[in-house]
N, CA, C and O atoms as a CHARMM CRD file, in Angstrom:
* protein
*
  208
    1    1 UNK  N    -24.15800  -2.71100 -80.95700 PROA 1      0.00000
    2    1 UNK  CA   -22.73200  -2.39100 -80.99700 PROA 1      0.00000
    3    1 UNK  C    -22.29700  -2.04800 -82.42100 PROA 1      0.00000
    4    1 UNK  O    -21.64700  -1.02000 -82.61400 PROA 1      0.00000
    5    2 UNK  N    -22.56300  -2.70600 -83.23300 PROA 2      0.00000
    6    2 UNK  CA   -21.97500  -2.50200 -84.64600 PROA 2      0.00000
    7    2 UNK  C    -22.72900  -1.12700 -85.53700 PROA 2      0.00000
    8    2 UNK  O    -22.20400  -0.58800 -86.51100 PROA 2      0.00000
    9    3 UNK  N    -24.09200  -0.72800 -84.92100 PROA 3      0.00000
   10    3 UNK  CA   -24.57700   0.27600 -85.35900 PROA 3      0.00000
   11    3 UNK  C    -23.74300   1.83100 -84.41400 PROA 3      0.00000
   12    3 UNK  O    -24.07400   2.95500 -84.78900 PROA 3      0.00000
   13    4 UNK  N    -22.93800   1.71000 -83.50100 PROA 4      0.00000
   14    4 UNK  CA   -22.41300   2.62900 -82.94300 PROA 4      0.00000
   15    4 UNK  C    -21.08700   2.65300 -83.39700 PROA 4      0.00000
   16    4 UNK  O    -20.39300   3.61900 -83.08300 PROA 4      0.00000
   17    5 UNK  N    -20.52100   1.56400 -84.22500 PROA 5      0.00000
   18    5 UNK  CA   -19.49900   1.02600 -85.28200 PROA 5      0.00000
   19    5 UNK  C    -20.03100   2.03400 -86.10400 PROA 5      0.00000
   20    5 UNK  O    -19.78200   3.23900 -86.05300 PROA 5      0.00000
   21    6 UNK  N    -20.94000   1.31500 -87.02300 PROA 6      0.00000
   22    6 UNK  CA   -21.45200   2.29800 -88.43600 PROA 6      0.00000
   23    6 UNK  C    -21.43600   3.99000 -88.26200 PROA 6      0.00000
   24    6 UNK  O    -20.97700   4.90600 -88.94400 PROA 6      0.00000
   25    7 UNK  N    -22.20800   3.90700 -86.94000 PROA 7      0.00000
   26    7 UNK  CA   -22.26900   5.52000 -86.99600 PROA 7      0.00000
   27    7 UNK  C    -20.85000   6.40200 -87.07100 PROA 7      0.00000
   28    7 UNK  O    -20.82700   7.37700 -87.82200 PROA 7      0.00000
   29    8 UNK  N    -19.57700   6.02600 -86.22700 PROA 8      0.00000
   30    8 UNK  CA   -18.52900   6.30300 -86.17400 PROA 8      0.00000
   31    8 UNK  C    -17.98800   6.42000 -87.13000 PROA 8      0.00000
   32    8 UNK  O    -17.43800   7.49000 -87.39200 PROA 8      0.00000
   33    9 UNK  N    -17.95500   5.34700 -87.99700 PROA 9      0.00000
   34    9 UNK  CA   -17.34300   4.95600 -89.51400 PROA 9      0.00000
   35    9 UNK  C    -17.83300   6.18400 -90.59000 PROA 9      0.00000
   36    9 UNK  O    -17.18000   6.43400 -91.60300 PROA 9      0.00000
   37   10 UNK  N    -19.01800   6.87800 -90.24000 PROA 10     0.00000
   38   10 UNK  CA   -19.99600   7.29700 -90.93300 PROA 10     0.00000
   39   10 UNK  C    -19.53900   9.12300 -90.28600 PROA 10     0.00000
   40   10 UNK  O    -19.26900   9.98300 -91.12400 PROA 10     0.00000
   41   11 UNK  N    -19.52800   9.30800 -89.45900 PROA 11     0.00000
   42   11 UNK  CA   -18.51200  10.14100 -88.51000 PROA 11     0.00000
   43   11 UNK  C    -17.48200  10.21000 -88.93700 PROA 11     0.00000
   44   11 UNK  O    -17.58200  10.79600 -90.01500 PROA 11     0.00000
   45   12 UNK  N    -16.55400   9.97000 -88.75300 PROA 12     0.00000
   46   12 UNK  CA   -15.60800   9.97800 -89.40800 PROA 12     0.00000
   47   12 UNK  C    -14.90300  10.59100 -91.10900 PROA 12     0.00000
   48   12 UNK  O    -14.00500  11.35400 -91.46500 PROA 12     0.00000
   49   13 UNK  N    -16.01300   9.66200 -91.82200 PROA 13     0.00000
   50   13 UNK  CA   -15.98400   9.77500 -93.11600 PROA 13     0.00000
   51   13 UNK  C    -16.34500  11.35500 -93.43700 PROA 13     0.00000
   52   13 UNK  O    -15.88400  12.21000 -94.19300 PROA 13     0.00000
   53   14 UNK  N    -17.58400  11.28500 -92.31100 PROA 14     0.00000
   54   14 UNK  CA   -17.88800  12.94700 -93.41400 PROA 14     0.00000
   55   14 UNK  C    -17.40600  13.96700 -92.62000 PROA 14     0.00000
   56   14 UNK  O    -17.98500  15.02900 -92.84800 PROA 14     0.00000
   57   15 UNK  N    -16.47800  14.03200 -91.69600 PROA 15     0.00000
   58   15 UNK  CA   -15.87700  14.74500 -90.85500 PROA 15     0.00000
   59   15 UNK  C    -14.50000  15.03000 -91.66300 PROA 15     0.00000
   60   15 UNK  O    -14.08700  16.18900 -91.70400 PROA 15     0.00000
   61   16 UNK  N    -13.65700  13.80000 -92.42200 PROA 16     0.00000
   62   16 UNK  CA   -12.82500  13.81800 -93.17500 PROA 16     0.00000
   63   16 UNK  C    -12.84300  14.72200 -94.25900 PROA 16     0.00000
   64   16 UNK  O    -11.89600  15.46800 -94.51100 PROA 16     0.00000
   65   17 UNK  N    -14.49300  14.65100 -95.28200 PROA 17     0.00000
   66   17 UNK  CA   -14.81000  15.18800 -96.39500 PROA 17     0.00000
   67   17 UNK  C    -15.32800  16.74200 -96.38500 PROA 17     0.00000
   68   17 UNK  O    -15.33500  17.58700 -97.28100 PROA 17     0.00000
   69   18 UNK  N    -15.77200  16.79100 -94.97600 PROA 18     0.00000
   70   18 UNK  CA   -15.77700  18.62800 -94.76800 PROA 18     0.00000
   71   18 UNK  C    -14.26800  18.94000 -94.75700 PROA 18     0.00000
   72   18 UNK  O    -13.78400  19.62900 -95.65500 PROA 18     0.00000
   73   19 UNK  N    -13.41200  18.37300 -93.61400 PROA 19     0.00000
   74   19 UNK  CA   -11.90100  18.72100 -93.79600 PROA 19     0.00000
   75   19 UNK  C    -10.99900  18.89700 -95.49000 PROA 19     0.00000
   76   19 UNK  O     -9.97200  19.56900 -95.58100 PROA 19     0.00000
   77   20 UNK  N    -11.56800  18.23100 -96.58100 PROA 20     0.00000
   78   20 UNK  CA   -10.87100  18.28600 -97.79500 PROA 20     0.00000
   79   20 UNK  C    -11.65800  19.46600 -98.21700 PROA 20     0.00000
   80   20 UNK  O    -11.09100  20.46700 -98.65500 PROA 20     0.00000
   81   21 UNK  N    -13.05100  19.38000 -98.09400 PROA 21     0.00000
   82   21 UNK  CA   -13.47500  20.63000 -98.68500 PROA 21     0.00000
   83   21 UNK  C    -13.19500  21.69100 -98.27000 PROA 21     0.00000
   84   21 UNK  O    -12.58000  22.45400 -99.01500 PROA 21     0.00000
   85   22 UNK  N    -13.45900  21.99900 -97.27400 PROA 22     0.00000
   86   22 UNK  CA   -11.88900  23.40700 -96.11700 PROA 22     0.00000
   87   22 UNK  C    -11.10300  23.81700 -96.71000 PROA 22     0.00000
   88   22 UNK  O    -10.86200  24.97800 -97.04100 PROA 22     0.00000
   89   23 UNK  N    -10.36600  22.42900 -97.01000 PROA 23     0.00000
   90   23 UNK  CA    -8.72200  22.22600 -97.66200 PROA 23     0.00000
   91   23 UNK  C     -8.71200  22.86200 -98.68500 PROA 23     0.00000
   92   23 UNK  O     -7.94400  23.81600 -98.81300 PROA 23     0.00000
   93   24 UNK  N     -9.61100  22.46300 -99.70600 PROA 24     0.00000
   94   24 UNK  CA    -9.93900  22.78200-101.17900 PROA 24     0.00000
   95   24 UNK  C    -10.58500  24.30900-101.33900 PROA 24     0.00000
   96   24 UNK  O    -10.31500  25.02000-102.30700 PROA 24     0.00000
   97   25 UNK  N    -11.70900  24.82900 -99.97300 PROA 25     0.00000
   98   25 UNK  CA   -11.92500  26.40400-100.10000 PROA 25     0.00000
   99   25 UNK  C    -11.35400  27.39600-100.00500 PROA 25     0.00000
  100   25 UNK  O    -11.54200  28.52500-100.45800 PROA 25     0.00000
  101   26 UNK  N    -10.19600  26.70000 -99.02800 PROA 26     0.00000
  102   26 UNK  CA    -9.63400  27.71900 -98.67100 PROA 26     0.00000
  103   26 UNK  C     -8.65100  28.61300 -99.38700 PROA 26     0.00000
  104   26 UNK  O     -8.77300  29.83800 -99.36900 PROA 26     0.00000
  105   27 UNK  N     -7.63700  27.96300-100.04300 PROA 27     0.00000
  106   27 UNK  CA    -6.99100  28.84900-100.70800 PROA 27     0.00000
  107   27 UNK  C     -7.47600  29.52600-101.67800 PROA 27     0.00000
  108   27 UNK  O     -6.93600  30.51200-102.18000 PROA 27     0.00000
  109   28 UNK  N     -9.21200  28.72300-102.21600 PROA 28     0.00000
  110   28 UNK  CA    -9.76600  29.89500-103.37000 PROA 28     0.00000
  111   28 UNK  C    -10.14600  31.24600-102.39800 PROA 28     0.00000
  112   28 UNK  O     -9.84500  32.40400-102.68900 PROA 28     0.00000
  113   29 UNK  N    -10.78500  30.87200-101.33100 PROA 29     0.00000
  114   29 UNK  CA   -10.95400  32.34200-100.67000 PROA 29     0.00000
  115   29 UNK  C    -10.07700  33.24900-100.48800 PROA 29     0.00000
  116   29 UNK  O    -10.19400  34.41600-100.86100 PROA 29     0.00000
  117   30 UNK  N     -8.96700  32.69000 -99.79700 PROA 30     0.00000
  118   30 UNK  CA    -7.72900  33.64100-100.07400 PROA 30     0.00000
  119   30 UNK  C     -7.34900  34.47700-101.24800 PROA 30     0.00000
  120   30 UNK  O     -7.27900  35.70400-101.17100 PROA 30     0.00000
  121   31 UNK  N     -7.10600  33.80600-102.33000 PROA 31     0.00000
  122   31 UNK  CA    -6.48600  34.27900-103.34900 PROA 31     0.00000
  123   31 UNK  C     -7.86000  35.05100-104.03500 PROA 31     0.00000
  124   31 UNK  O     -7.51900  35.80400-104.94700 PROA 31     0.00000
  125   32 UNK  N     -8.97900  35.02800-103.84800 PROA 32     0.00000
  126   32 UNK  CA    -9.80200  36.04500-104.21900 PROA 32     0.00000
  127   32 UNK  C     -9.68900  37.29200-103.53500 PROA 32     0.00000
  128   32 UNK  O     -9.29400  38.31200-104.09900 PROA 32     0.00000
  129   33 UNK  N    -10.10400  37.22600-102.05000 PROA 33     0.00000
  130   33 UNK  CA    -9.76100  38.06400-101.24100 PROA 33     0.00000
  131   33 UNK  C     -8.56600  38.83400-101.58600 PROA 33     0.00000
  132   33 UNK  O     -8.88800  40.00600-101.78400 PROA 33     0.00000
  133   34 UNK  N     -7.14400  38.60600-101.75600 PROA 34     0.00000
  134   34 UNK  CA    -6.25600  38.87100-102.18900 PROA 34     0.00000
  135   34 UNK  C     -6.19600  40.42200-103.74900 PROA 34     0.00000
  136   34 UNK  O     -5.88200  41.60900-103.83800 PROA 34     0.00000
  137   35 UNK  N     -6.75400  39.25200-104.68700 PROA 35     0.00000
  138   35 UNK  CA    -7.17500  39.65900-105.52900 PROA 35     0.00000
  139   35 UNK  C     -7.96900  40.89900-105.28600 PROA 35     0.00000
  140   35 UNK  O     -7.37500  41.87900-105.73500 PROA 35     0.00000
  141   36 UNK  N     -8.84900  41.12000-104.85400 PROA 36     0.00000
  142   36 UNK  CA    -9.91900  42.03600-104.58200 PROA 36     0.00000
  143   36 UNK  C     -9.05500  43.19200-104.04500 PROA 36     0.00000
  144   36 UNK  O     -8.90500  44.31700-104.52100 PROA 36     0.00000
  145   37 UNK  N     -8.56900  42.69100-103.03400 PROA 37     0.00000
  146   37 UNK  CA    -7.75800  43.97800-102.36800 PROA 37     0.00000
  147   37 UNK  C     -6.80700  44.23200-103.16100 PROA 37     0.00000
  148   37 UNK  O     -6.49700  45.40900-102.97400 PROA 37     0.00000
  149   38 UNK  N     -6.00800  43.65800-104.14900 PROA 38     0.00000
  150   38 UNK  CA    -5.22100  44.11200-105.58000 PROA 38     0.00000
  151   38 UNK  C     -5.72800  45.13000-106.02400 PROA 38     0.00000
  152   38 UNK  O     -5.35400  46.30200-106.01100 PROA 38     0.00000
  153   39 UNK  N     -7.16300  44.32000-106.67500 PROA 39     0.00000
  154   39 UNK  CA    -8.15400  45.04900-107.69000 PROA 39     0.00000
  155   39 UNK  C     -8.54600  46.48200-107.06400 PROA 39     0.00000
  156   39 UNK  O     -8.34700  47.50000-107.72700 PROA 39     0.00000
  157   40 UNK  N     -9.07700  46.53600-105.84400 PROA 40     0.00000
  158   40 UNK  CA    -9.40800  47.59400-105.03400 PROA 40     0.00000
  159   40 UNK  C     -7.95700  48.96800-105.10700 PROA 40     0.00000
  160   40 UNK  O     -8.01100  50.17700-105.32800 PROA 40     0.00000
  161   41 UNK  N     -6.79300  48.03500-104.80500 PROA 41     0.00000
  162   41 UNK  CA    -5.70600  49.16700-104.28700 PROA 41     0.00000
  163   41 UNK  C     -5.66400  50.01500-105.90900 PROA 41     0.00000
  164   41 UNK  O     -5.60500  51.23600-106.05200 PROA 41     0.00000
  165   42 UNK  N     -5.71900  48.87200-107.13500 PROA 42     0.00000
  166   42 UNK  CA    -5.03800  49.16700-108.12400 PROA 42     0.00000
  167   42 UNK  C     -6.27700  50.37200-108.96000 PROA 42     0.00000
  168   42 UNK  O     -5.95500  51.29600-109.70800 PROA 42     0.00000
  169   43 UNK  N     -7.41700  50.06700-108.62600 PROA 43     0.00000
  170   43 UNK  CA    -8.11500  51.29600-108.57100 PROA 43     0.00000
  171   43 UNK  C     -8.12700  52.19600-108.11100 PROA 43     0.00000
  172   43 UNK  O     -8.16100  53.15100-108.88800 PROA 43     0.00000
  173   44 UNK  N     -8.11200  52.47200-106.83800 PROA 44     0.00000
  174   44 UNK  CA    -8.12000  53.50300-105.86700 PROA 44     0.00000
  175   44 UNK  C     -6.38900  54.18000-106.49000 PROA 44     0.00000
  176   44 UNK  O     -6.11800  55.32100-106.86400 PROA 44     0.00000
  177   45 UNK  N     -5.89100  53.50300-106.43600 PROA 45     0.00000
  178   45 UNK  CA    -4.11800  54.39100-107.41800 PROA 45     0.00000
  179   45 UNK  C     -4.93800  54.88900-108.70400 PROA 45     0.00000
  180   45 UNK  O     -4.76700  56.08300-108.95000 PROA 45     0.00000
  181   46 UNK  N     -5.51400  54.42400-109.28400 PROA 46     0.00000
  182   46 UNK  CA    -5.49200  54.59400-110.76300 PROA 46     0.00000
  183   46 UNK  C     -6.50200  55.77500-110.67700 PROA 46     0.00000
  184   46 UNK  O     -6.41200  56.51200-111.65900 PROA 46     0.00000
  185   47 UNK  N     -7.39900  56.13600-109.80600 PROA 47     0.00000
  186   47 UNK  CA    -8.43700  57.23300-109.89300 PROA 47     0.00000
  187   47 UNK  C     -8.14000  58.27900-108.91300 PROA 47     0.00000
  188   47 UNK  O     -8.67600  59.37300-109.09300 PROA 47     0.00000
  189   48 UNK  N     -7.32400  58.10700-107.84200 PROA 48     0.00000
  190   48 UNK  CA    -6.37000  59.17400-107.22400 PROA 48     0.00000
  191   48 UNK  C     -5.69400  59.70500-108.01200 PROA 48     0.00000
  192   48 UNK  O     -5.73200  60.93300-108.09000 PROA 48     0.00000
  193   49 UNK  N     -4.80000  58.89700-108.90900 PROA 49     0.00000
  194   49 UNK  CA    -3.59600  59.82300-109.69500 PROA 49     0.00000
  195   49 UNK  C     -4.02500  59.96300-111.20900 PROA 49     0.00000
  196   49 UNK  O     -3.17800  59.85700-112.09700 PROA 49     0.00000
  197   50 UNK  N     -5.42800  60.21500-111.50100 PROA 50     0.00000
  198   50 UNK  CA    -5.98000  60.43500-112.74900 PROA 50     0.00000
  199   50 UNK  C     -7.01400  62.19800-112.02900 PROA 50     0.00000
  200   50 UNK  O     -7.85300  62.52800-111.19000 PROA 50     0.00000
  201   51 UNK  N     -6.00400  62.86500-113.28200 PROA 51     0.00000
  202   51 UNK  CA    -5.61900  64.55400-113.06700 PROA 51     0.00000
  203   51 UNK  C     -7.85200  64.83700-113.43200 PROA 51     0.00000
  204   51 UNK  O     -8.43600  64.63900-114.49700 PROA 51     0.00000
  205   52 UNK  N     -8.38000  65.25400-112.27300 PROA 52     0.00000
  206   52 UNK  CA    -9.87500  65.51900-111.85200 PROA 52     0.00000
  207   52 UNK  C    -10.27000  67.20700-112.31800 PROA 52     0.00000
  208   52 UNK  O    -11.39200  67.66300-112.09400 PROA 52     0.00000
């Protein structure tokens, strides 16, 4: 019984610590992503309207 305790406890815990790390990836992915498509638009303007 107490080892189906532990395991749970143990469950739990690292079920919690993927959830913070999620927490914690996620907005870096975003705001790169973001970024990129900035970086991307602000190129694609800058070499469209640069006289070829």
């Amino acid at each position: 019984m107490s080892r189906s305790n532990a395991r749970a406890a143990t469950d739990s815990r690292m079920r919690r610590m993927s959830l913070s790390l999620v927490a914690a990836a996620l907005p870096v992915c975003v705001l790169g992503v973001a970024y990129d498509a900035l970086w991307l638009l602000g190129v694609g303007a800058w070499s469209s309207s640069r006289p070829s």
